[in-house]
Biotite code that builds the C-alpha atoms (Angstrom):
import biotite.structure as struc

atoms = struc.array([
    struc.Atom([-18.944, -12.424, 3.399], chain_id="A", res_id=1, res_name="UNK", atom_name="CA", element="C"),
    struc.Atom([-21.457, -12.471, 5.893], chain_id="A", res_id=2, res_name="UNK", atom_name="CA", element="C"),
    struc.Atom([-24.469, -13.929, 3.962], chain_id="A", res_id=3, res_name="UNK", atom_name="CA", element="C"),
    struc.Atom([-21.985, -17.123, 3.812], chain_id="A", res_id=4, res_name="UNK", atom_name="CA", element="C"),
    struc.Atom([-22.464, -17.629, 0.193], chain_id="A", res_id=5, res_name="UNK", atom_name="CA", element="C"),
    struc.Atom([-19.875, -18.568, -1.761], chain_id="A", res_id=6, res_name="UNK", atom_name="CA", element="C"),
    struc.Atom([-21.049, -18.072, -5.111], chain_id="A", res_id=7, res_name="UNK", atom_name="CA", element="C"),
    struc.Atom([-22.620, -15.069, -4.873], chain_id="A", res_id=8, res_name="UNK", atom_name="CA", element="C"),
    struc.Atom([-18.984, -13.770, -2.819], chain_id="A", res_id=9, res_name="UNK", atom_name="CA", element="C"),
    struc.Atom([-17.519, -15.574, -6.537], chain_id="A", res_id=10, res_name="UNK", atom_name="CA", element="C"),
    struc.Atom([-19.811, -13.291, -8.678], chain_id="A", res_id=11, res_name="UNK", atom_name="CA", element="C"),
    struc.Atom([-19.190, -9.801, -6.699], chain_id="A", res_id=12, res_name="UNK", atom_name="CA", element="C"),
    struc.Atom([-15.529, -10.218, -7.152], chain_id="A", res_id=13, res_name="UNK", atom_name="CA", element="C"),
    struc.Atom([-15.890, -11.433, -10.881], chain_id="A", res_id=14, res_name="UNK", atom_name="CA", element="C"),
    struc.Atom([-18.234, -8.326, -11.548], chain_id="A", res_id=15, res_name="UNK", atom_name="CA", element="C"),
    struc.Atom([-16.334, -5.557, -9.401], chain_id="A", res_id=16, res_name="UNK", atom_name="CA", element="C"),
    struc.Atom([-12.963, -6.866, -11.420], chain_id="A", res_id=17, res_name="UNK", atom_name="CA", element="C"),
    struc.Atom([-14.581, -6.431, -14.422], chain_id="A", res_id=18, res_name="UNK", atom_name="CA", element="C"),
    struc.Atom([-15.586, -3.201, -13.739], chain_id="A", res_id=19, res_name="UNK", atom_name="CA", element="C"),
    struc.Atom([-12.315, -2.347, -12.724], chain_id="A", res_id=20, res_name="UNK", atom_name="CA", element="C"),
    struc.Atom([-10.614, -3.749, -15.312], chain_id="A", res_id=21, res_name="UNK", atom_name="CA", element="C"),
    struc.Atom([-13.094, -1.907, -17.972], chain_id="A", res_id=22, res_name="UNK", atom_name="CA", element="C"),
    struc.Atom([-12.657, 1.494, -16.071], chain_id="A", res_id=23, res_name="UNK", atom_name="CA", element="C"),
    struc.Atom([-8.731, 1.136, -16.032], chain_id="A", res_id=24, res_name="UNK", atom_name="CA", element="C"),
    struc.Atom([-8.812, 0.678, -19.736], chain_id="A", res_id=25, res_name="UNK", atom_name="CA", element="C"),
    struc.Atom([-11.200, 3.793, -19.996], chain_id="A", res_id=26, res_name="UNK", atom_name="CA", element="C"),
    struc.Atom([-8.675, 5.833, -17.916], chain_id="A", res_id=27, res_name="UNK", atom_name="CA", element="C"),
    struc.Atom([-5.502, 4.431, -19.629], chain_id="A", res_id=28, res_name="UNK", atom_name="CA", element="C"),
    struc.Atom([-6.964, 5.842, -23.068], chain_id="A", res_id=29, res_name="UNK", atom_name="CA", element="C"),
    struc.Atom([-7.905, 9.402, -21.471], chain_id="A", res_id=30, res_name="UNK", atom_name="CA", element="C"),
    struc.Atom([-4.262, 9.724, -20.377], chain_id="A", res_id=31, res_name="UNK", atom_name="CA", element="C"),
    struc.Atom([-3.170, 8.580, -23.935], chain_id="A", res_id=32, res_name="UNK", atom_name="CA", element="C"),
    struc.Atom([-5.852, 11.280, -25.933], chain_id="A", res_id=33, res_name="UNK", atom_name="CA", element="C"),
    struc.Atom([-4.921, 13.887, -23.153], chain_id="A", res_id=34, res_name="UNK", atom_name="CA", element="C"),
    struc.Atom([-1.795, 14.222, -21.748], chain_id="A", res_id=35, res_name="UNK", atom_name="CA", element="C"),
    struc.Atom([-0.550, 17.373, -22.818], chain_id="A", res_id=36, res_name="UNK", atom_name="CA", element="C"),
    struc.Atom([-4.091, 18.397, -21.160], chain_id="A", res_id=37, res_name="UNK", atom_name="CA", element="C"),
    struc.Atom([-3.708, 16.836, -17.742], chain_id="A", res_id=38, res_name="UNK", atom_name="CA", element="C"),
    struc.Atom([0.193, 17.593, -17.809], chain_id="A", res_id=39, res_name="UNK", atom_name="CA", element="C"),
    struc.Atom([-1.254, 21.436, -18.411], chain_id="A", res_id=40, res_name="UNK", atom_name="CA", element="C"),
    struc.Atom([-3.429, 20.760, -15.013], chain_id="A", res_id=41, res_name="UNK", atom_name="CA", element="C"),
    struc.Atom([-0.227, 20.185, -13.023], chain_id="A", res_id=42, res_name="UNK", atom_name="CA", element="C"),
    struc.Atom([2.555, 22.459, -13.843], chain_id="A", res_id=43, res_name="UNK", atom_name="CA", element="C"),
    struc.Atom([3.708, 25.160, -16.552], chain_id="A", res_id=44, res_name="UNK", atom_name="CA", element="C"),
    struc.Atom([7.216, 24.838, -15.964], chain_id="A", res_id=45, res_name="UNK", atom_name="CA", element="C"),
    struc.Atom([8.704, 23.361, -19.316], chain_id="A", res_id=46, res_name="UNK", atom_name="CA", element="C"),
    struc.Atom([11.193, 21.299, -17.640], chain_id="A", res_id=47, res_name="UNK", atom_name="CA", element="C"),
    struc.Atom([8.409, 19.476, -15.336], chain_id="A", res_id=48, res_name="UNK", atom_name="CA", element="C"),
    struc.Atom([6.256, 18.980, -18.725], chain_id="A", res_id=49, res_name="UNK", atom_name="CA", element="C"),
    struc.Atom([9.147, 17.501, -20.811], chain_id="A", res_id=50, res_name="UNK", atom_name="CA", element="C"),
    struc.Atom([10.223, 15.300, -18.051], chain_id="A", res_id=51, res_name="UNK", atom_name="CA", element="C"),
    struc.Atom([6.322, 14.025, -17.313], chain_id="A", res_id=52, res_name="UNK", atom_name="CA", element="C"),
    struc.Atom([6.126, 13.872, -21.046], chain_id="A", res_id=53, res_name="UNK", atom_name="CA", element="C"),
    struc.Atom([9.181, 10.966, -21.018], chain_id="A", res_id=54, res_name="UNK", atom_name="CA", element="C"),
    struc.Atom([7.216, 8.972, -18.417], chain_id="A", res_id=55, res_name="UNK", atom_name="CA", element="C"),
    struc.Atom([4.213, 9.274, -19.641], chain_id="A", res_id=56, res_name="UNK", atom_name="CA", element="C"),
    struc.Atom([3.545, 5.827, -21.535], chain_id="A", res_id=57, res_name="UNK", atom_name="CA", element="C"),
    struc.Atom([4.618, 4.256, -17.931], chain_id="A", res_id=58, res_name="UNK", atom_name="CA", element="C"),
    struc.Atom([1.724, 6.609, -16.371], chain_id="A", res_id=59, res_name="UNK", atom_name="CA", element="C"),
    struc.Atom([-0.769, 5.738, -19.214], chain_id="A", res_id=60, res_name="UNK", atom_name="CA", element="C"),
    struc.Atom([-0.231, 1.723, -18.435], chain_id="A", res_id=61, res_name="UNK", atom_name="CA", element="C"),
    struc.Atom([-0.294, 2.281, -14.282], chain_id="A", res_id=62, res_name="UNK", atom_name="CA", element="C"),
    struc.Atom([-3.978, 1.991, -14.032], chain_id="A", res_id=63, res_name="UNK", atom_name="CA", element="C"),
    struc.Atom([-4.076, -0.823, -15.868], chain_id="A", res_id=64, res_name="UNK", atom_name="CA", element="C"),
    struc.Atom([-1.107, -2.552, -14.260], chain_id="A", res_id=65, res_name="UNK", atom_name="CA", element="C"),
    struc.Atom([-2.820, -1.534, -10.547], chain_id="A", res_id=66, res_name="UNK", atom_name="CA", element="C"),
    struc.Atom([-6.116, -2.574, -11.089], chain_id="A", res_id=67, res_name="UNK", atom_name="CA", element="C"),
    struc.Atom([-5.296, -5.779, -9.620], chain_id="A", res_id=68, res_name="UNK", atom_name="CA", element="C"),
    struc.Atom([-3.567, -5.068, -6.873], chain_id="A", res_id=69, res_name="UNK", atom_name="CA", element="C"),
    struc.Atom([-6.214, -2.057, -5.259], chain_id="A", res_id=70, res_name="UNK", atom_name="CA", element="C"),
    struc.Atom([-8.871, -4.780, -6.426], chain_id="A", res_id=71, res_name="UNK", atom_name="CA", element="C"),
    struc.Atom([-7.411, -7.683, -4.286], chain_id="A", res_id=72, res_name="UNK", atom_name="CA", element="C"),
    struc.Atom([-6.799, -4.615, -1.657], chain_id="A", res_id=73, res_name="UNK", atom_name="CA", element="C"),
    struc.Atom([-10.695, -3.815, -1.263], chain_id="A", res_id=74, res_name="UNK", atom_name="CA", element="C"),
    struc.Atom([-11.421, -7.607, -1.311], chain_id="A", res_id=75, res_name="UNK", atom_name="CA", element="C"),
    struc.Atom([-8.843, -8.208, 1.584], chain_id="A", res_id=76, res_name="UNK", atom_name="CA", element="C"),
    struc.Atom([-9.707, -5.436, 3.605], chain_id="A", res_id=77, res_name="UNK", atom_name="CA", element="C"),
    struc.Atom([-13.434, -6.514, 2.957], chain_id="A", res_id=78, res_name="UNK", atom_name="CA", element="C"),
    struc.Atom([-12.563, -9.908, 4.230], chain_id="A", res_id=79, res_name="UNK", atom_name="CA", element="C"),
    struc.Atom([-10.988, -8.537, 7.212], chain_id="A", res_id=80, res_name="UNK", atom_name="CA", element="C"),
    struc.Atom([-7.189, -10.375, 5.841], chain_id="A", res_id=81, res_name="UNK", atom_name="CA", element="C"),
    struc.Atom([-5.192, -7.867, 6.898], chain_id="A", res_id=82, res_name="UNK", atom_name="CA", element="C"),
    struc.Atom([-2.056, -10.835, 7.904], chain_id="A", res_id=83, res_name="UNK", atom_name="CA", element="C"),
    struc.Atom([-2.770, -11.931, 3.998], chain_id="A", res_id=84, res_name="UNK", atom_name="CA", element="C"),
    struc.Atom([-2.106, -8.386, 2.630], chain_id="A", res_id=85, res_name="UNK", atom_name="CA", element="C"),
    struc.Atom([0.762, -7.357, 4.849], chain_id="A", res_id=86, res_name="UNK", atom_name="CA", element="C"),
    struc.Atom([2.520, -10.484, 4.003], chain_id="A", res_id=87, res_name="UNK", atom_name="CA", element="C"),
    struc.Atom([1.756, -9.731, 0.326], chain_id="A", res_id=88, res_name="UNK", atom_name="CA", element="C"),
    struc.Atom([3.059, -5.801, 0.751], chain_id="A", res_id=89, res_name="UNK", atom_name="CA", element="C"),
    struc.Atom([6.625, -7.203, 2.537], chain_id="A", res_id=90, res_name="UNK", atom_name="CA", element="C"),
    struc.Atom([7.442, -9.703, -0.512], chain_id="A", res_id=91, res_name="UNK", atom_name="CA", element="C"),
    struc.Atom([6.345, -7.378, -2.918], chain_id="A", res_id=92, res_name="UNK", atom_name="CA", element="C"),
    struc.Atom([8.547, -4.608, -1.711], chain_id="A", res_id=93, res_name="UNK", atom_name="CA", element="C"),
    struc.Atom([11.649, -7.116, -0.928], chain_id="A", res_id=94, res_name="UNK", atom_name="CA", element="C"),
    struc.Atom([11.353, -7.973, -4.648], chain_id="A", res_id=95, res_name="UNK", atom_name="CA", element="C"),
    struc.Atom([10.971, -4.106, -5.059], chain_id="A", res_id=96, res_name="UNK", atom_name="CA", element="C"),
    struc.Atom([14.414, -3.606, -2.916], chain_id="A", res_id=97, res_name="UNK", atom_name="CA", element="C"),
    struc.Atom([16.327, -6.509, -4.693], chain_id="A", res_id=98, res_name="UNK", atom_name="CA", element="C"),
    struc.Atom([15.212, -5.674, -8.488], chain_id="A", res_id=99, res_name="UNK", atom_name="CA", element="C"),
    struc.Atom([16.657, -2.022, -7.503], chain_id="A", res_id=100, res_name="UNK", atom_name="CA", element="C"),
    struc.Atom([19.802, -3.298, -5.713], chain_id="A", res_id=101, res_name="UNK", atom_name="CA", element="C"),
    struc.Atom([21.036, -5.759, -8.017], chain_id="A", res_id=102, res_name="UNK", atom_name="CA", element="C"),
    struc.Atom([19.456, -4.378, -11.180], chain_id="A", res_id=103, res_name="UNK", atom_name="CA", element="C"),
    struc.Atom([19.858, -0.886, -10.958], chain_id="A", res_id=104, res_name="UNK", atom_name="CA", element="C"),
    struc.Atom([21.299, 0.944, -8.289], chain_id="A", res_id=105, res_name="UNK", atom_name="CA", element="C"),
    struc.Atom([23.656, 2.258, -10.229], chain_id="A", res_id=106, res_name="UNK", atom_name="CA", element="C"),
    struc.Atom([22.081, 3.839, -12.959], chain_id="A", res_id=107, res_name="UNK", atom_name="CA", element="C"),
    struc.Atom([18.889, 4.389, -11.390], chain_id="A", res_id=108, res_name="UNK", atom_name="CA", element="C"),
    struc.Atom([17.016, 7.176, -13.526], chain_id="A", res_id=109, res_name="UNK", atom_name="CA", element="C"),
    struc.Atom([13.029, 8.268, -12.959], chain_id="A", res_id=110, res_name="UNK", atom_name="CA", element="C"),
    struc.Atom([12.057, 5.849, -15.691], chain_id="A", res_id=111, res_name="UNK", atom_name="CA", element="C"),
    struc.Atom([13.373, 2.776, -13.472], chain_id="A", res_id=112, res_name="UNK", atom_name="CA", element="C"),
    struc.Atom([12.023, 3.558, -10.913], chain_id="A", res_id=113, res_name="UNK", atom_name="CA", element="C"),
    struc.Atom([8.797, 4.285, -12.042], chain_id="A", res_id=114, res_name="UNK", atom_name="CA", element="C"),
    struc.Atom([8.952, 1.010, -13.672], chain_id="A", res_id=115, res_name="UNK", atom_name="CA", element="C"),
    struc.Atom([10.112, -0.937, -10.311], chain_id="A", res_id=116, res_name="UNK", atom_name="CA", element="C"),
    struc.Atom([7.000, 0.691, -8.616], chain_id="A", res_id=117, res_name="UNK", atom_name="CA", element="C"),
    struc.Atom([4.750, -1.144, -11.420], chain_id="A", res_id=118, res_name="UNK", atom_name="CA", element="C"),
    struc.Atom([6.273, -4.443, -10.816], chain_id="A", res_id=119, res_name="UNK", atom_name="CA", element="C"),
    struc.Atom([5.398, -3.931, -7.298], chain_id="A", res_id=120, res_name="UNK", atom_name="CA", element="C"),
    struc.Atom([2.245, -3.323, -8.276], chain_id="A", res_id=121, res_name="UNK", atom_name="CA", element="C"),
    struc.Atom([2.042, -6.028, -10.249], chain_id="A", res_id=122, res_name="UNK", atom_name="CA", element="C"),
    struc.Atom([3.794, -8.419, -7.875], chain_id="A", res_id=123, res_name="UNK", atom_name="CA", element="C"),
    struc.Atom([1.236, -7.346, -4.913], chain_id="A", res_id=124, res_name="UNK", atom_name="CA", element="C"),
    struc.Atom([-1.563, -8.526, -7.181], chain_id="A", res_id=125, res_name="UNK", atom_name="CA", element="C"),
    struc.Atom([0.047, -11.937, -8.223], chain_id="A", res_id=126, res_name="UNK", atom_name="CA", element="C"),
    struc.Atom([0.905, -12.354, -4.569], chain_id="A", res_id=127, res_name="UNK", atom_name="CA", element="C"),
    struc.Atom([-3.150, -11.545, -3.365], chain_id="A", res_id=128, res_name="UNK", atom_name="CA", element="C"),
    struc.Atom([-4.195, -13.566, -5.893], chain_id="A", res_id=129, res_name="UNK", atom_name="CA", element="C"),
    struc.Atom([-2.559, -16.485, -4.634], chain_id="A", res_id=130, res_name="UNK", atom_name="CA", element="C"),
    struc.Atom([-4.165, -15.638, -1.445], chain_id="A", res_id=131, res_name="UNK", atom_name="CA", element="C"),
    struc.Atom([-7.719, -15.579, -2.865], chain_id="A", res_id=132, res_name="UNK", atom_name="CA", element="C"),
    struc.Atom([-8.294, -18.751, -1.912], chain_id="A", res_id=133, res_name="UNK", atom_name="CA", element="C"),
    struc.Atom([-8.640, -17.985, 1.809], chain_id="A", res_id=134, res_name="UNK", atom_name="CA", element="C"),
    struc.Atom([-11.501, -15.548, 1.069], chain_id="A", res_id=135, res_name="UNK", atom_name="CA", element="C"),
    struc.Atom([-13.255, -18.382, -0.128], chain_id="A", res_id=136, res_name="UNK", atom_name="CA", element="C"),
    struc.Atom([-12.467, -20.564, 2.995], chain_id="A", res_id=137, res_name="UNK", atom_name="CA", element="C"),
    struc.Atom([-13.698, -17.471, 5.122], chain_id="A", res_id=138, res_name="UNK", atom_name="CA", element="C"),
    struc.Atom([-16.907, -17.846, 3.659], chain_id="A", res_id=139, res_name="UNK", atom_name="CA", element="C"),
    struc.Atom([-17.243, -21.459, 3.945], chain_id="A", res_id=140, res_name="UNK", atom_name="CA", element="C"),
    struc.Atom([-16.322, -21.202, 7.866], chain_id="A", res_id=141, res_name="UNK", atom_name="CA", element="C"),
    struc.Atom([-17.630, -18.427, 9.796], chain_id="A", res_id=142, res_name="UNK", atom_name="CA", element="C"),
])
């Protein structure tokens, strides 16, 4: 941001998300070669392992499904957008409140809402994304 430069602001977010993509991938496959392992880490009550155990393939895809969103996070609070991300955070969690409301209230289980917390996730990303742009324009004007 400050040396002004838009390319090189272009080729620090294209690297860092590649990075972060590659590393969520890495840590996706350690949860899927070692869960009973990290379950073990947490808790020896059988109940808490079986129940982990059903909502695990939700917790092997989260850091893949989050990269995005924490990446767009550091980039945002980098660029000082904090209006940008707040707006983001409120649509993604009235989506959140509506999916659950309309969706699911009724029968909500662990499972669903695990899974509403990853379209969050997901929606915060799409949302910062569309907002990318202005990190650009930051660049260009200061």
């Amino acid at each position: 941001m400050g040396s002004k430069n838009k390319s090189n602001i272009f080729k620090s977010i294209k690297t860092t998300t590649e990075f972060a993509l590659l590393f969520s991938i890495i840590i996706g496959i350690i949860y899927y070669f070692f869960s009973n392992n990290i379950i073990g880490l947490f808790t020896d009550i059988p109940i808490l392992k079986s129940l982990t155990t059903e909502l695990w393939s939700l917790v092997i895809i989260t850091p893949f499904v989050s990269m995005l969103a924490f990446q767009l996070d550091g980039i945002f609070i980098g660029a000082t957008l904090a209006k940008e991300m707040r707006n983001c955070i409120i649509f993604s969690s009235f989506t959140f409140y509506l999916i659950i409301e309309l969706f699911i209230s009724d029968n909500l289980n662990l499972k669903d809402l695990y899974s509403c917390f990853l379209l969050f996730l997901i929606l915060r990303g799409v949302f910062l994304t569309f907002y990318l742009k202005r990190v650009f324009n930051l660049v260009l004007i200061k």
